[in-house]
Structure formats: structure tokens, C-alpha cells
LUMLOTOR-346648 format. One record per residue: residue in three letters; x, y, z of N, C-alpha, C, O in turn. Coordinates in steps of 0.001 Angstrom, whole numbers, padded with zeros to 6 digits, always signed. Layout:
// residues N
ALAXYZXYZXYZXYZ...
//
This chain:
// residues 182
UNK+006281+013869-021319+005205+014687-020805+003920+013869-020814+003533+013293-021831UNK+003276+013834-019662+002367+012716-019533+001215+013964-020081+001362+015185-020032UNK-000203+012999-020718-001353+013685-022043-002101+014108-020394-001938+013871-019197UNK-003209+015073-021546-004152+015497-020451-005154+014623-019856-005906+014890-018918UNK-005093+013879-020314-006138+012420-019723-005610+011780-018776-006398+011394-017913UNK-004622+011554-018652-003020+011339-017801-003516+012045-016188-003674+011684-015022UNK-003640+013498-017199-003402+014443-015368-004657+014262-015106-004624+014205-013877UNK-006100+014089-015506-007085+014386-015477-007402+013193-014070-007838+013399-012937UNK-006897+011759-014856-006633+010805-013521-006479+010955-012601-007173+010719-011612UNK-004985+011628-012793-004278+011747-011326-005243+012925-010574-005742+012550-009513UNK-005502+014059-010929-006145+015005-010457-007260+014253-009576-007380+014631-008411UNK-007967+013363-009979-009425+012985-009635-008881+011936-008676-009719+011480-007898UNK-007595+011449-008576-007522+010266-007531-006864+010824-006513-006738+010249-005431UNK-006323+012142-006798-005870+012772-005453-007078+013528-004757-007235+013737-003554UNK-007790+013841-005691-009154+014530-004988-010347+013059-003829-010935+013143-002751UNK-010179+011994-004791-010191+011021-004401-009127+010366-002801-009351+009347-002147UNK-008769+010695-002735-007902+010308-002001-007526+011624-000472-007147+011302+000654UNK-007807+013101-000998-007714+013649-000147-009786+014127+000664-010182+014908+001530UNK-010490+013105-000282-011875+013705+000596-012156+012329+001457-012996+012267+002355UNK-011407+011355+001084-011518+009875+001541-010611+009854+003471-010835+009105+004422UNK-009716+010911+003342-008919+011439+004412-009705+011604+005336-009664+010978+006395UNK-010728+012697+004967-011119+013633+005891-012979+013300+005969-013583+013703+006963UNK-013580+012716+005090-014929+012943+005132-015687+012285+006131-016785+012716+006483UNK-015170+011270+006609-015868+010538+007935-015419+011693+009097-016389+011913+009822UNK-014581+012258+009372-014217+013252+010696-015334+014541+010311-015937+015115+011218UNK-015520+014905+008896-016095+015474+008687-017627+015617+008758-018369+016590+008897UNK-017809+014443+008630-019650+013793+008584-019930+013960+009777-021041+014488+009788UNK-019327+013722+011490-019336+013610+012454-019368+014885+013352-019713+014992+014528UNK-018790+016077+012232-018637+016984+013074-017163+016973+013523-017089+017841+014392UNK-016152+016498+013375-015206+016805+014235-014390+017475+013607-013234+017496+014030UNK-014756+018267+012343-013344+018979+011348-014554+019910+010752-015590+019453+010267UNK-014318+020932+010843-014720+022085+010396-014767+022323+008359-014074+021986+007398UNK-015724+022904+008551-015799+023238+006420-014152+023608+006175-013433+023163+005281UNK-013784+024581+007273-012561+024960+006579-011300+024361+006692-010251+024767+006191UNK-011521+023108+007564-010417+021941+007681-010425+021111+006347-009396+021093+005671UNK-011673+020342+005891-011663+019641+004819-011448+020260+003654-010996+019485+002811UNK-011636+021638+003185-010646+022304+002312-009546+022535+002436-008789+022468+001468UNK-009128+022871+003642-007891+023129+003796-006792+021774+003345-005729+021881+002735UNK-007489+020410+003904-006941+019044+004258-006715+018265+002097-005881+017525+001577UNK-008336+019214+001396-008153+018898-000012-007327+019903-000412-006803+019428-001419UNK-006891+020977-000256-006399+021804-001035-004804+021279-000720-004025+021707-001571UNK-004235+020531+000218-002773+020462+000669-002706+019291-000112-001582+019016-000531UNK-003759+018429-000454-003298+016926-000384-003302+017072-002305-002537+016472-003060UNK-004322+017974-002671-004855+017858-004134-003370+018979-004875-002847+018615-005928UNK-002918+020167-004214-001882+020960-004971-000370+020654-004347+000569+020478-005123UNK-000232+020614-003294+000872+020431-002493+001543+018970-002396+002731+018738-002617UNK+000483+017944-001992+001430+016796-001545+001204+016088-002720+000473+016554-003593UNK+002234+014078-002931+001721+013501-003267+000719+012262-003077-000135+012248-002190UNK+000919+011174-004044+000474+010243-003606+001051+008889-003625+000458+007810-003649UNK+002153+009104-003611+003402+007858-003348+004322+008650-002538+004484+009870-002547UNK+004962+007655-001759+006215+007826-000914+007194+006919-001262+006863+006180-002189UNK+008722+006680-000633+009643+005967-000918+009567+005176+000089+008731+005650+000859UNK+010052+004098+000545+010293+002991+001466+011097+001915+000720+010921+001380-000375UNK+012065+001767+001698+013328+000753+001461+012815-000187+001848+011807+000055+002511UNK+013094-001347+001715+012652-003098+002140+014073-003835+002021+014936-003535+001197UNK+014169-004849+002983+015433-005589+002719+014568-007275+003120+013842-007520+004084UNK+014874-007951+002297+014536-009532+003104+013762-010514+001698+013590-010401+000484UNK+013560-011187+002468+012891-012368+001711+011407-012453+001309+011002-012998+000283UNK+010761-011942+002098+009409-012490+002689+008273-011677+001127+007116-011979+000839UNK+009071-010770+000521+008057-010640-000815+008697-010553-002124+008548-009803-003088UNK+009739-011920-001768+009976-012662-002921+009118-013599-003755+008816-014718-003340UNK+008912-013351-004376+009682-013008-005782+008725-012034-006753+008487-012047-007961UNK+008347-011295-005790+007116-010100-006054+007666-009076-006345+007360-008443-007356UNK+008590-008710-005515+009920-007378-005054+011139-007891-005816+011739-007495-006815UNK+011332-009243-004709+012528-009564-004337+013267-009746-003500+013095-008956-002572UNK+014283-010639-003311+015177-010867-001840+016059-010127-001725+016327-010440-000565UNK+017075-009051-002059+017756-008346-002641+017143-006784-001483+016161-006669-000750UNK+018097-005987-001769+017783-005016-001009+016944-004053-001921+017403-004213-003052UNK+015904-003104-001966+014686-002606-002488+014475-001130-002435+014579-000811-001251UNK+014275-000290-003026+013750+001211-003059+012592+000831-003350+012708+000070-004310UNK+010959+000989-002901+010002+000720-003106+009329+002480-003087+009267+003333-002202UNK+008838+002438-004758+007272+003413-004321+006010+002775-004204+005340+002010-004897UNK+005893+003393-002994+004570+003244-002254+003259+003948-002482+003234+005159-002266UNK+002498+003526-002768+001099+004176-003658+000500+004319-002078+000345+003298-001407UNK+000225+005443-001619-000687+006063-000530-002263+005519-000492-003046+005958-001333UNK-002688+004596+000460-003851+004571+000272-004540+004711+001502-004134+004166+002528UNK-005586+005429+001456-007048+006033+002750-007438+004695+003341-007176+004453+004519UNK-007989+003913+002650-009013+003000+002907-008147+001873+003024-007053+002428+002928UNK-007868+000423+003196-007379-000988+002893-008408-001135+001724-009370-000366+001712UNK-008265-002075+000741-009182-002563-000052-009251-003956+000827-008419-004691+001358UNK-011229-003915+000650-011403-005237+001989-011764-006472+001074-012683-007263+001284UNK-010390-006504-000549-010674-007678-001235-009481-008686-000742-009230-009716-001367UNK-008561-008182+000779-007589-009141+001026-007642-010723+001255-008726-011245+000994UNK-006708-011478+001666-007043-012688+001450-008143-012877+002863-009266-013372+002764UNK-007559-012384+004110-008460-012798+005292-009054-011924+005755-008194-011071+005978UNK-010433-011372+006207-010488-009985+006287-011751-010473+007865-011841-011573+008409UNK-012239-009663+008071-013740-009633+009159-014051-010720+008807-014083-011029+007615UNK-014432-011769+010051-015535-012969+009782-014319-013993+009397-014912-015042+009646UNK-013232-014336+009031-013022-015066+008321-012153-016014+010195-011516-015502+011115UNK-012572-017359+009969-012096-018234+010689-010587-019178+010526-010441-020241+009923UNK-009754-018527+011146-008555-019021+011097-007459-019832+011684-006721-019536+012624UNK-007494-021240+010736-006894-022572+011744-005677-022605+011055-005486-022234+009897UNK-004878-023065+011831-003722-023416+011962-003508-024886+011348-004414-025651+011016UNK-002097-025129+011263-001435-026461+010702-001209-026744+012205-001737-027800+012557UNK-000774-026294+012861-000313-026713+014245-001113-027175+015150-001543-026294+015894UNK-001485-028253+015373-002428-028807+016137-002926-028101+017542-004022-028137+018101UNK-001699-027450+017890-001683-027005+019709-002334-025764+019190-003162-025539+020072UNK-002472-024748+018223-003101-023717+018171-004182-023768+017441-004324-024161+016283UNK-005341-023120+018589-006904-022743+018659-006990-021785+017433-006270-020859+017061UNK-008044-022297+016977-008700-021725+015699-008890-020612+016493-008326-020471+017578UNK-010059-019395+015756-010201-017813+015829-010574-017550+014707-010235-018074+013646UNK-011724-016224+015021-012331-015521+013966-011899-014041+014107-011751-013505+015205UNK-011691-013356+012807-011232-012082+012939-012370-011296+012985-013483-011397+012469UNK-011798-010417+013784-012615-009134+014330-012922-007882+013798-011891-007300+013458UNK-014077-007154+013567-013932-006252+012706-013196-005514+012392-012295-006102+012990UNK-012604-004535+011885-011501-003846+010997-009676-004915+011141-008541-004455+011260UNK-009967-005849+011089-008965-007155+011394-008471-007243+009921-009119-006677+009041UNK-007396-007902+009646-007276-008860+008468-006034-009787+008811-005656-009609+009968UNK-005189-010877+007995-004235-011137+007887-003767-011464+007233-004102-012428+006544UNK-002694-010778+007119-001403-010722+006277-000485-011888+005930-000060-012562+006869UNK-000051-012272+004395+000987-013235+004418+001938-012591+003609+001664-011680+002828UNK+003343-013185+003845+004563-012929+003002+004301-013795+001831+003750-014893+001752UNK+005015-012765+000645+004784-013817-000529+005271-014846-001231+004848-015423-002232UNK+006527-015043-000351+007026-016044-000070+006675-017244+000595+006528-017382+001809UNK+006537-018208-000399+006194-018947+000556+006821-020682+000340+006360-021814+000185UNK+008494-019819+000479+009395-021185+000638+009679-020888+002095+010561-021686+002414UNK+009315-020005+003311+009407-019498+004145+008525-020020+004596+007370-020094+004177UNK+009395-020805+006302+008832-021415+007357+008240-020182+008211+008853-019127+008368UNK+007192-020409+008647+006516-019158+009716+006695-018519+010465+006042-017531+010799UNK+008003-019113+011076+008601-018135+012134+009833-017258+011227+010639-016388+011557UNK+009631-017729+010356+011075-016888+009491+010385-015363+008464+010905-014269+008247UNK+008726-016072+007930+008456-014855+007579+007651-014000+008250+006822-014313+009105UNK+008089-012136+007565+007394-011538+008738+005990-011007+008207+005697-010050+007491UNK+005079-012197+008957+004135-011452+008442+002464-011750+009512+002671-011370+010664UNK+001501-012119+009388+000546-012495+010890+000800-014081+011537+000291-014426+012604UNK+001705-015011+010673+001840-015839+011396+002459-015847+012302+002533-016854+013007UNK+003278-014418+012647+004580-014386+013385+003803-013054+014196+003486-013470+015310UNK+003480-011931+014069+002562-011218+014996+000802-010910+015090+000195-009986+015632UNK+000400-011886+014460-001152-011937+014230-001979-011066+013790-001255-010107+013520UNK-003059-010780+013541-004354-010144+012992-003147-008430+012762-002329-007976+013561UNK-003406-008091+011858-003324-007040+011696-004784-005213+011276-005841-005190+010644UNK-004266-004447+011781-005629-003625+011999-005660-003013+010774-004652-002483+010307UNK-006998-003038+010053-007027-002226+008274-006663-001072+008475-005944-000584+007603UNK-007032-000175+009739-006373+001446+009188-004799+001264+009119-004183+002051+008400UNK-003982+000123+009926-002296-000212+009964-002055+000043+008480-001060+000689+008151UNK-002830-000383+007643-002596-000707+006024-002556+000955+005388-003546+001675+005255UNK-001372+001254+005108-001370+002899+004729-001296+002684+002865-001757+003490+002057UNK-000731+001644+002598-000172+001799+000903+000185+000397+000482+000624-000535+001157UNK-000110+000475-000795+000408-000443-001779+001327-000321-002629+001190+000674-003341UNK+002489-001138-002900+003793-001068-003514+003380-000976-004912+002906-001945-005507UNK+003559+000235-005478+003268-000249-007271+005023-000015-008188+004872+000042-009409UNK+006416+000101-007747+007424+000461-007879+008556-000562-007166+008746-000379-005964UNK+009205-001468-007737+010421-001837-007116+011778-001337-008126+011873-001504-009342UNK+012809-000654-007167+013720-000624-007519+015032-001002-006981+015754-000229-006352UNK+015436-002784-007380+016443-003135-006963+017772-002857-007418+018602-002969-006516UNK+018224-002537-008509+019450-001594-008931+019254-000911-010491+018237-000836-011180UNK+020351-000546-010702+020072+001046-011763+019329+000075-013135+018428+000447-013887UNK+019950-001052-013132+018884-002252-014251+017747-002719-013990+016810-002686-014787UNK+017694-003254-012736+016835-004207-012452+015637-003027-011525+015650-002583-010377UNK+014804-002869-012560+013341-002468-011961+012444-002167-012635+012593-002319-013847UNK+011303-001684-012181+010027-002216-012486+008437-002202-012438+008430-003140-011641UNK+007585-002034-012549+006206-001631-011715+006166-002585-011277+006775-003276-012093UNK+005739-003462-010182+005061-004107-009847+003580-004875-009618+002491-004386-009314UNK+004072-006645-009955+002529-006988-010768+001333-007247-009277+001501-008079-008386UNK+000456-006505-009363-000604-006129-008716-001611-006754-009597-001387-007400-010620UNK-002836-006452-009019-004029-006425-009669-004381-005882-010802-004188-004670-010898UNK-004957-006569-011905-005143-005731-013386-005801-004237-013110-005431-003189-013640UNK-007157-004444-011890-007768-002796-011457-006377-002344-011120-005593-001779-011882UNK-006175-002700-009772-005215-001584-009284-003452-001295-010106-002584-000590-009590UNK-003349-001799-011008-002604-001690-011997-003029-000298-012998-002377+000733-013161UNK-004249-000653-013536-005123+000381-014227-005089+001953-013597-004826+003084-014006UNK-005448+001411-012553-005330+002708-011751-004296+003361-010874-004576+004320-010156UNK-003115+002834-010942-001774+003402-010244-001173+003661-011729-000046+004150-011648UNK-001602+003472-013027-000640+003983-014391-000632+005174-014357+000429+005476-014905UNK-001443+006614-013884-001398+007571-013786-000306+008321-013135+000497+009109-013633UNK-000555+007581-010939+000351+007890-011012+001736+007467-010936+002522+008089-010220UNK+002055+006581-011534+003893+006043-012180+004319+007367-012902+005341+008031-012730UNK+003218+007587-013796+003394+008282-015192+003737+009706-014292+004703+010279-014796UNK+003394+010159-013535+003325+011751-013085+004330+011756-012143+005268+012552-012177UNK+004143+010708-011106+005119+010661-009958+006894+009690-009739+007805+009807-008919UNK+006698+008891-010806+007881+008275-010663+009370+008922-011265+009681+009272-012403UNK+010010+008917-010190+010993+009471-010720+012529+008342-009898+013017+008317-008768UNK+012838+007521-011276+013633+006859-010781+015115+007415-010481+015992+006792-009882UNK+015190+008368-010875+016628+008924-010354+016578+009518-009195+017643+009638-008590UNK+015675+009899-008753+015648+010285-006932+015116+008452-006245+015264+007882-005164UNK+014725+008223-007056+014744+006286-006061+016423+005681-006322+016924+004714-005748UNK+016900+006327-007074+018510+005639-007030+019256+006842-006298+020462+006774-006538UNK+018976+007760-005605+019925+008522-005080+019569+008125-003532+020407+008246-002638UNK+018213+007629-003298+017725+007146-002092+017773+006048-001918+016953+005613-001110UNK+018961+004818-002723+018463+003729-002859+019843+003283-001760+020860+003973-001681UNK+019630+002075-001012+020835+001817-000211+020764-000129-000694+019916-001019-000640UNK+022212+000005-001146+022166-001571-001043+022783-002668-000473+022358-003802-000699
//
């Protein structure tokens, strides 16, 4: 039974998370008082804030793993814009024949974390380019590669800090092994 300091977290990061949804549509006028309650009251009592997603491959080895994967997925509003390439950042190539480029606002790019992986093998912007920050829905804080082998996943000490809540409330590894395919 996770303590009341526990829920108090989670409570405040789903509230967090469901006014982060809606408050720019809201600021603008385009969602009504009784949409953004409606939009906190579904997201804060009703839904959560992880989902499941399977992964199979190489490319976030040895983070995940190469191995086939049940991943929980930590739901996130925003991208955090502490990625490696984000707006502004000028990006050259090893390949002589390809033209440098600067990314464009709400831009970033993505690498696999692998990186015994030649570029056309991993999938990640070297292989379809700039990717768009709202594309970015979640961060993996959960791998589960079989009924032994799993794990939180090592993230950032913040965002570590702050996904312990919800592991503690939302993880439930016996519905990630009944959903798990290998």
C-alpha cells in the first residue's frame, strides 16, 4: 500500500498533467470553463498516467534491451526541451554529400541508444529526420523483458524522482506479463 505522501504526488502530477492538456486551448478561448473541468476531472479520477507499449529491436539497447519488451510508458503533455538536439541547434553530418541544417522551432532529433548501430539500421532521425516535440507523447520509466528480467528504467535522477510515485501506484507487473508477447 503506497503512504499518503505517495498519493499526494501522484494526485498533484495528474492534476499536473491534466491542466498542462488543456490550458493553452483554454487561454485562447477554444475550450470552454466546462471543458477544462470536465478534461481535469477525467484525466485526475478516471484515467491514468502510463500506458503499455511493446518494443522489439535493437536500437535502445542496452537501455531496454534487444530482446522483445513490455514497456510502461509515463504519459507526458509537454517534451522536456532538455533533449540532446532541440530549436536552433545546427546539424552536420559525417557524410560529406549531406548539407548541414538548423532545426526549426518545435523540431528536435532523436537518436537510438544504441550506438553499435550503423544509421541506416537504427530507427531513429538519422533514418527519418527532425522529429516534431508535440510527436513526443511519453517517456519509458518500466521495461519488462521476461517474468525475471525487469526493471525501472535508468532515466534522469529528476525524472526518476518524479515517475517513483507513479511505478508505486500504477505498476502492475502481472497485467505487463499477461500483455507481454515474446
Amino acid at each position: 500500500m503506497a503512504s499518503l505522501s505517495t498519493w499526494c504526488r501522484y494526485i498533484r502530477h495528474k492534476l499536473e498533467y491534466s491542466f498542462s492538456l488543456s490550458w493553452k486551448s483554454y487561454k485562447r478561448g477554444l475550450i470552454s470553463d466546462r471543458e477544462l473541468y470536465d478534461t481535469v476531472w477525467k484525466n485526475v479520477f478516471q484515467g491514468k498516467l502510463t500506458y503499455l507499449h511493446w518494443n522489439k529491436g535493437e536500437a535502445m539497447a542496452p537501455t531496454i534491451g534487444e530482446q522483445a519488451s513490455t514497456l510502461l510508458v509515463r504519459k507526458i503533455p509537454i517534451a522536456d526541451p532538455t533533449l540532446a538536439a532541440t530549436e536552433g541547434y545546427e546539424m552536420v553530418s559525417n557524410d560529406e554529400k549531406d548539407e548541414p541544417f538548423v532545426l526549426e522551432k518545435d523540431q528536435c532529433w532523436v537518436l537510438a541508444d544504441n550506438d553499435k548501430l550503423k544509421p541506416k539500421e537504427a530507427k531513429d532521425s538519422r533514418l527519418f529526420g527532425p522529429v516534431s516535440m508535440t510527436d513526443i507523447v511519453g517517456r519509458v520509466i518500466y521495461s519488462l523483458r521476461t517474468a525475471v528480467d525487469h526493471g525501472p528504467v535508468l532515466n534522469s535522477h529528476y525524472s526518476m524522482r518524479k515517475d517513483s510515485s507513479l511505478l508505486e501506484i500504477e505498476l502492475d507487473v502481472n497485467d505487463m506479463m499477461k500483455n507481454h508477447t515474446a
